[in-house]
Backbone bond lengths (Angstrom), bond angles and torsions (degrees), N, CA, C in turn:
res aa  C-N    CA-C-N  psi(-1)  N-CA   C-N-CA  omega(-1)  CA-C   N-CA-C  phi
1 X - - - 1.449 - - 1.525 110.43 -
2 X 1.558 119.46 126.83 1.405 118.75 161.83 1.408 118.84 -29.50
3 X 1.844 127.77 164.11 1.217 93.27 148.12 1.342 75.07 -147.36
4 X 1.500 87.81 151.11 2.145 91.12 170.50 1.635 99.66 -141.04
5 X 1.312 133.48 134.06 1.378 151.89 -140.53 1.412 121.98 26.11
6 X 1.335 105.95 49.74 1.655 116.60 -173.23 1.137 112.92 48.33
7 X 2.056 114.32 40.34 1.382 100.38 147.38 1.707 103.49 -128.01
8 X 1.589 120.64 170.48 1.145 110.11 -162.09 1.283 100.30 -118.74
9 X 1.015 130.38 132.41 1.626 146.93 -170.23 1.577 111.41 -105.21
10 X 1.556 99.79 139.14 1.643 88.73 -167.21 1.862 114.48 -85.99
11 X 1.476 109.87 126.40 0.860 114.90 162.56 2.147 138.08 -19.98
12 X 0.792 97.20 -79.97 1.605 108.67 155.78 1.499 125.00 -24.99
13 X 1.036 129.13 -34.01 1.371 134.04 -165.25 1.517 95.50 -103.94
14 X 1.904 107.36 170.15 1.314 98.60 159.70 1.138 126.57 -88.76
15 X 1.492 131.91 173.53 1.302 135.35 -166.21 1.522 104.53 -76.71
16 X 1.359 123.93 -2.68 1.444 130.88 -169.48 1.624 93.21 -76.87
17 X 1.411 127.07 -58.87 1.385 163.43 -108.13 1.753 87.41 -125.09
18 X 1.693 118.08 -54.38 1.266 117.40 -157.42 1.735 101.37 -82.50
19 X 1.348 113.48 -33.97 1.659 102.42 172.05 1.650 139.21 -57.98
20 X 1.069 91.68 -12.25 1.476 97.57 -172.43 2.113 103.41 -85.20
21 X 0.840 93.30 -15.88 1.787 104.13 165.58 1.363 105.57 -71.90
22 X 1.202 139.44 35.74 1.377 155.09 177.44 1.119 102.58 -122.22
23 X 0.747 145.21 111.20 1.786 138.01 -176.78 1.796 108.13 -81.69
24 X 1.474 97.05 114.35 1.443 112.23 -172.66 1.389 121.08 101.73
25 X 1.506 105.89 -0.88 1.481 120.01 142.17 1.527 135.21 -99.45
26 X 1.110 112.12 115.51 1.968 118.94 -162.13 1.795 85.72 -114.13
27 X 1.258 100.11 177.61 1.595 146.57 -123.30 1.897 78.32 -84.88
28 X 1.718 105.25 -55.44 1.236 105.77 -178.61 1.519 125.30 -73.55
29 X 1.141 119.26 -37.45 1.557 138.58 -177.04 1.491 91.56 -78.46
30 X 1.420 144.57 -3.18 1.721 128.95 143.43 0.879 82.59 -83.28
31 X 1.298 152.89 -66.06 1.479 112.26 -129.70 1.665 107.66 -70.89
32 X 1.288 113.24 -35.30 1.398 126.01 166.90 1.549 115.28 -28.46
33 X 1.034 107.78 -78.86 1.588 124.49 -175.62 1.580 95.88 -50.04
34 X 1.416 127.29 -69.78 1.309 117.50 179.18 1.525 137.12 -39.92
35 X 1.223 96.80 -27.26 1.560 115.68 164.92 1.621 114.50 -69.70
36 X 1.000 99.77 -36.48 1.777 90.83 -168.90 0.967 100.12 -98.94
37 X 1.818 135.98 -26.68 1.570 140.07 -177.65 1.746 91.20 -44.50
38 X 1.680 111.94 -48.64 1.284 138.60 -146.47 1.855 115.92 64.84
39 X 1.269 99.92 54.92 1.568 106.62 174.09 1.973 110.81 -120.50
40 X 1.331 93.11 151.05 1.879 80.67 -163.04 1.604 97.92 -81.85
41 X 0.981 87.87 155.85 1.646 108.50 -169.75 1.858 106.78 -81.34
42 X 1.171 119.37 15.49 1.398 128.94 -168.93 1.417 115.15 -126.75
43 X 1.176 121.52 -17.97 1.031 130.73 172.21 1.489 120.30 -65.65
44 X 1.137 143.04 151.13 1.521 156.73 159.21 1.392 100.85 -50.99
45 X 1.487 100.91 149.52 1.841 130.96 -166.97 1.909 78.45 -78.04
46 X 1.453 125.02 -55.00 0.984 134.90 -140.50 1.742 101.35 -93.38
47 X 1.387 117.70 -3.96 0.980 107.44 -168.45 2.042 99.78 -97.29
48 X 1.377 100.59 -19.31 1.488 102.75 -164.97 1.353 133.92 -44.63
49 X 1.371 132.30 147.15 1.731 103.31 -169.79 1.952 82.60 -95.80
50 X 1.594 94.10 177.51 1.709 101.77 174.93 1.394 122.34 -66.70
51 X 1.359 100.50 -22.12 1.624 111.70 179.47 1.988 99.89 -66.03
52 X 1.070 103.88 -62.59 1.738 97.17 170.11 1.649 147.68 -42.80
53 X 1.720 75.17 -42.41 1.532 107.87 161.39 1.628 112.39 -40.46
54 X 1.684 110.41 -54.21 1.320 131.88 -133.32 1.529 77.64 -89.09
55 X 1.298 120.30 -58.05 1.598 127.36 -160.98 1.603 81.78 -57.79
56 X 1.265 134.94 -91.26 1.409 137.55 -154.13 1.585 101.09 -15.33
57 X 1.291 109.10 -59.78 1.336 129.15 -166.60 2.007 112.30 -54.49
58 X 1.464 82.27 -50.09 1.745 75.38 165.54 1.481 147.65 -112.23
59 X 1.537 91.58 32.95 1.569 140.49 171.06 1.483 109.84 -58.71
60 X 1.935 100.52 -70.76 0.771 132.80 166.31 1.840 135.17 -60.51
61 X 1.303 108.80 -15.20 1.205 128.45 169.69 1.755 101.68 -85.58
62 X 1.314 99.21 -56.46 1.948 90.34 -169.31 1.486 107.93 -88.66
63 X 1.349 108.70 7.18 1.576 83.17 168.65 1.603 92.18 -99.41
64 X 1.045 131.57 26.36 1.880 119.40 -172.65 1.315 116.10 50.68
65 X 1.127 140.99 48.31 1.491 142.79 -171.96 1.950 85.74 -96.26
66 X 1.637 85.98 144.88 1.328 95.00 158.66 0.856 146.80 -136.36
67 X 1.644 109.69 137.52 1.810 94.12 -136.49 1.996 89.79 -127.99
68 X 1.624 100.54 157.79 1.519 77.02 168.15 1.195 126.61 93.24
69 X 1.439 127.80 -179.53 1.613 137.94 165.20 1.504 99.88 -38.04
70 X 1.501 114.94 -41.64 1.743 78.89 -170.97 1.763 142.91 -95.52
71 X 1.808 67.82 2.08 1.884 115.18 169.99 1.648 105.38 -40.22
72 X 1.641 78.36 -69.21 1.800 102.73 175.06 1.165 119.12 -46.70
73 X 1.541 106.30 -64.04 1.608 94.65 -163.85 1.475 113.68 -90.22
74 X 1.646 109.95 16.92 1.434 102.85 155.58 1.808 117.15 -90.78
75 X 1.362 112.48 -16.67 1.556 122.38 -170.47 1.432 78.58 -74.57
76 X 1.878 140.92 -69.11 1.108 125.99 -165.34 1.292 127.27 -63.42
77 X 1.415 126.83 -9.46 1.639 106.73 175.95 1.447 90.14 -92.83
78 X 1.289 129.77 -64.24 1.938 96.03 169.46 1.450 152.51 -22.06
79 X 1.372 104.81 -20.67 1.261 124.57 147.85 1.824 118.26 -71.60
80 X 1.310 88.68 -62.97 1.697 81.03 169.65 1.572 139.84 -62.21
81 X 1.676 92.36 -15.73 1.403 102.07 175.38 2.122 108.44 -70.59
82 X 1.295 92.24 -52.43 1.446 109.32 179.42 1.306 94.08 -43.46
83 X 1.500 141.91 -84.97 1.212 145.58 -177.66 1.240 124.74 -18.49
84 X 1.780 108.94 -50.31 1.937 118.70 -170.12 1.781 94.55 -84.31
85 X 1.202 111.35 -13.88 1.853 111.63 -176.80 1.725 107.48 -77.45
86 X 1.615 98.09 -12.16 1.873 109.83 -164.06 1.614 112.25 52.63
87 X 1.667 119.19 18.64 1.028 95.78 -162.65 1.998 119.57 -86.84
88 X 1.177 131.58 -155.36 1.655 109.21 -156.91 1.911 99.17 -69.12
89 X 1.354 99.25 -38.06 1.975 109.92 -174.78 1.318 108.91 -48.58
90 X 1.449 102.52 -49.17 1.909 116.01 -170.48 1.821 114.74 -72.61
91 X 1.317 85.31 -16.26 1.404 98.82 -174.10 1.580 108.78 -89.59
92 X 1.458 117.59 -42.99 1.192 113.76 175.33 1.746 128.90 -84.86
93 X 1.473 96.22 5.07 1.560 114.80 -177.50 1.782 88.21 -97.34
94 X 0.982 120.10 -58.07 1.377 106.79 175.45 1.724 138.22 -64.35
95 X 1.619 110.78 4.16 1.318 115.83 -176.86 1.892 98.74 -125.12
96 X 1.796 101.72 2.43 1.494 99.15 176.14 1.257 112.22 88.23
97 X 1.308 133.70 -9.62 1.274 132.09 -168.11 1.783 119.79 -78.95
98 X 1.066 141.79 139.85 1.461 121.67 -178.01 1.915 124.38 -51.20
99 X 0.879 133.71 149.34 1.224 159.67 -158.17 1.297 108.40 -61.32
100 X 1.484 105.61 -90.63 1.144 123.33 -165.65 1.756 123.69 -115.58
101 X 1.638 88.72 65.16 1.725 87.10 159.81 1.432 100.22 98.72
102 X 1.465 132.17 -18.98 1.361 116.18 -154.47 1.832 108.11 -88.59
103 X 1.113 130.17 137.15 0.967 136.69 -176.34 1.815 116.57 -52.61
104 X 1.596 108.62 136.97 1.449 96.19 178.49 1.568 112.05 -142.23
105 X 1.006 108.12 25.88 1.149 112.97 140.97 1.518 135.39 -53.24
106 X 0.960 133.38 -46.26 1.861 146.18 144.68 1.616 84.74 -103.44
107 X 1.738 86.41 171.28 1.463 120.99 175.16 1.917 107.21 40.59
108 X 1.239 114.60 -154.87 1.533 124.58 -166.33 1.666 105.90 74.03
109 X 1.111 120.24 5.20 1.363 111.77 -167.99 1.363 120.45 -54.35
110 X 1.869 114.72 -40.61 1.539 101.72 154.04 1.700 136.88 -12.79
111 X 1.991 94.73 -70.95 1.504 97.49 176.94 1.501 116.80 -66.27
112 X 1.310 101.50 -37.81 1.777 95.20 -151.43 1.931 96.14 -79.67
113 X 1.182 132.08 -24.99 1.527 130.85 -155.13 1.199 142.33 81.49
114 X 1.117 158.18 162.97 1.273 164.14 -153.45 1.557 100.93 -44.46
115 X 1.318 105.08 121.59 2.014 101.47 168.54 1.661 125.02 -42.70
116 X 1.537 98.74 129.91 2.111 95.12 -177.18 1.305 78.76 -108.68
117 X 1.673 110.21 134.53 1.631 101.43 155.67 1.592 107.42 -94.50
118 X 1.458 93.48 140.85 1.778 91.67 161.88 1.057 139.40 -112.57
119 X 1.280 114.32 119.27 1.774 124.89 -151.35 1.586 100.97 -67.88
120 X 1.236 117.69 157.38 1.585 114.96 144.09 1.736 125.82 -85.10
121 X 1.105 100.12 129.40 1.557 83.45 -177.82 1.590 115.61 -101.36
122 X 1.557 127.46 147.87 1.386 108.55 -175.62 1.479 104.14 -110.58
């Protein structure tokens, strides 16, 4: 398996198809990079020489894409920022509740977790 920023992309597929297994690379942002690398987008993950490899790689470096660990730990201090602001988003990311608007009264079960029933007691 290729690997380009210590992640490994599956061989078999094309390289159009195999980049987006990069986390913070989507469907459009390959095709992007492939265009300017100037490598065809049809070709096999497995077929690439290193010289292509190398361009992909610093495609993705000069256009500032962010890919990866720092993907992450920029999505998480935005979270944490939201949180130390108390404002309604930060507030409902920290009690588990859904985000944006969605009703939870039924359903949300994603955010909220496994159903608690609550008994009455007499």
């Amino acid at each position: 398996m290729a690997r380009i920023f210590g992640t490994e992309i599956p061989n078999e597929k094309r390289i159009e198809a195999s980049l987006p297994y990069i986390y913070g690379i989507g469907q459009t942002t390959s095709k992007r990079i492939l265009e300017q690398a100037g490598v065809d987008p049809d070709i096999r993950t497995g077929e690439l020489t290193e010289e292509q490899l190398v361009k992909i790689a610093q495609v993705i470096t000069s256009e500032i894409i962010l890919i990866e660990g720092d993907l992450r730990r920029e999505k998480q201090a935005a979270m944490k920022r939201l949180q130390a602001i108390n404002c309604y988003r930060g507030i409902r990311h920290k009690v588990g509740l859904p985000v944006r608007g969605q009703r939870t009264s039924t359903n949300a079960r994603t955010r909220k977790g496994k159903k608690r029933t609550v008994g009455v007691k007499k």
